[in-house]
C-alpha positions as CSV (number, residue, x, y, z in Angstrom):
1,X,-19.2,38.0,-7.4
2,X,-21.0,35.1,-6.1
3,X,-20.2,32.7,-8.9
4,X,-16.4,33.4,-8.1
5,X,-17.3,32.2,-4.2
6,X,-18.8,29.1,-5.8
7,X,-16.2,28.8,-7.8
8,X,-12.8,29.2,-5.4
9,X,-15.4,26.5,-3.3
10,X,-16.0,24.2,-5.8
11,X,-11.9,24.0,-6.6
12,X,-11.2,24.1,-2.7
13,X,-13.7,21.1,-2.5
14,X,-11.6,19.2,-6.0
15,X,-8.7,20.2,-3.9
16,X,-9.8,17.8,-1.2
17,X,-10.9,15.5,-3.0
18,X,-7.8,14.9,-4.4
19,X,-5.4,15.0,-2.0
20,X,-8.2,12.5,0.2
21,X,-7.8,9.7,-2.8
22,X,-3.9,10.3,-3.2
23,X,-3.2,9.2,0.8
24,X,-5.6,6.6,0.5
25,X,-4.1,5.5,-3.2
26,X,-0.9,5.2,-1.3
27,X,-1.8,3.5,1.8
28,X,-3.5,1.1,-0.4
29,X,0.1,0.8,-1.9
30,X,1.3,0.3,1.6
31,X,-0.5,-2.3,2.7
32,X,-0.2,-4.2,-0.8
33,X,3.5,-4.2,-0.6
34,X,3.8,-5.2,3.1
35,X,1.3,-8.1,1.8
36,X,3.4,-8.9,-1.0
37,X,6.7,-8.9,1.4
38,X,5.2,-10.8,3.5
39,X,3.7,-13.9,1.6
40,X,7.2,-14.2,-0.6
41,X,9.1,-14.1,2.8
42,X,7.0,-16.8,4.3
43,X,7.7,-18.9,0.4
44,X,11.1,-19.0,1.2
45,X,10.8,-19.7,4.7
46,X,8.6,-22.9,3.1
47,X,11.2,-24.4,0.5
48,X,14.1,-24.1,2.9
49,X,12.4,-25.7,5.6
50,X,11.6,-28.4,2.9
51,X,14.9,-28.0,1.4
52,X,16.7,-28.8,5.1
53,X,13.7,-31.4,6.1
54,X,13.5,-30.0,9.5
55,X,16.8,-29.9,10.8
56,X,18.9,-26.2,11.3
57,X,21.2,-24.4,8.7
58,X,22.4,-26.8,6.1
59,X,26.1,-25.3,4.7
């Protein structure tokens, strides 16, 4: 009887565990994309500035 205690426990404990490194897997995902968004948004914003040598929208 008491090894099935330790046993539901020790697979309540996995249980945690896992779901604890999914959400942090995926806000590690989070952050990297928004990173990612970020720095290739502020690339384009660099050639067309250098593209239009300072002055506003070229058409």
């Amino acid at each position: 009887m008491k090894e099935i205690i330790k046993e539901a426990g020790y697979k309540q404990l996995l249980g945690i565990i896992e779901k604890t490194y999914s959400i942090s897997r995926q806000k590690a995902f989070q952050i990297v994309n928004f990173e990612l968004i970020s720095t290739h948004w502020l690339i384009g914003k660099h050639i067309i500035e250098f593209e239009q040598k300072g002055k506003s929208k070229v058409w």
